[in-house]
C-alpha positions in Angstrom: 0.0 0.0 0.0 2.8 3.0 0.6 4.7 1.7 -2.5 1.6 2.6 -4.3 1.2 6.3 -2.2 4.8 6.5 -2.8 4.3 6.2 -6.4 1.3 8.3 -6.8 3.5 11.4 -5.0 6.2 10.8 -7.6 4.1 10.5 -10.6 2.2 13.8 -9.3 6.1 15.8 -8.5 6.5 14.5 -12.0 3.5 16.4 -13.5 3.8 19.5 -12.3 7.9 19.9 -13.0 6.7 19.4 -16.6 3.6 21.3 -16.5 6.2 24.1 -15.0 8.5 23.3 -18.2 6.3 23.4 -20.9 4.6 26.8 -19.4 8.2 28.0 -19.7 9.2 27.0 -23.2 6.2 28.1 -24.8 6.1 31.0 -22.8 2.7 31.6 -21.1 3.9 32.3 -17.5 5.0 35.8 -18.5 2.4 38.2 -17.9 3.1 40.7 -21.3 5.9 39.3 -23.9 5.6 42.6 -25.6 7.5 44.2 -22.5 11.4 44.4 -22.5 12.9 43.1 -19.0 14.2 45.5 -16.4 17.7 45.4 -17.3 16.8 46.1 -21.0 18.0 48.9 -23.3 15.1 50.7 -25.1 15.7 53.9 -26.8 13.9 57.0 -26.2 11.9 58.2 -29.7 12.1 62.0 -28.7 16.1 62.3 -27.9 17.4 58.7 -28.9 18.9 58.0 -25.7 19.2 54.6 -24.6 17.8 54.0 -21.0 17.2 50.6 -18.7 13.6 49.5 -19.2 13.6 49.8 -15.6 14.5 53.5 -15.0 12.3 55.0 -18.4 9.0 56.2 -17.9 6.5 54.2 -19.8 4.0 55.3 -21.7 1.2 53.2 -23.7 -0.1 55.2 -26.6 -2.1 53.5 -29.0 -1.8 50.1 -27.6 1.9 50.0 -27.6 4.3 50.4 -25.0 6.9 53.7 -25.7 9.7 54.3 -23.1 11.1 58.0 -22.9 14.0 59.3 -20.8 11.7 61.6 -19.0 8.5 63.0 -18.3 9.7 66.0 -20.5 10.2 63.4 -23.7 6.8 61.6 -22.9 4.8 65.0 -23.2 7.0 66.0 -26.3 6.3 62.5 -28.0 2.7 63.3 -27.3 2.1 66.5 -28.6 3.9 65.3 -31.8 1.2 62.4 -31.8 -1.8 65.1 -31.1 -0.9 67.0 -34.2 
């Protein structure tokens, strides 16, 4: 009887670590793949600077994420777009 419990647990641990690893490969545990990571570089389409994904201020105009040195840029960007 616990070589059969003992299997069962196993078989279950089993499931889940490849449940976990096909999630991974294909890529549906992240929550947006559009979005760069943290440590990214992105470029900023008012001044061209290149900034950390994780220090520029982000903007989603239109659908579409846009990352912009500063404030400043963001309203620039903006105003182009209003025009």
């Amino acid at each position: 009887m616990y070589r059969i419990i003992i299997i069962l647990v196993l078989l279950l641990i089993l499931f889940f670590m490849v449940r976990k690893a096909f999630r991974e490969f294909w890529g549906k545990g992240k929550s947006d793949p559009a979005l760069p990571s943290k440590d990214m570089m992105v470029q900023d389409p008012v001044c061209k600077t290149y900034i950390t994904a994780g220090t520029a201020v982000m903007e989603k105009i239109g659908g579409q994420p846009y990352y912009f040195c500063s404030d400043d840029c963001a309203g620039k960007f903006k105003e182009y777009l209003s025009r």
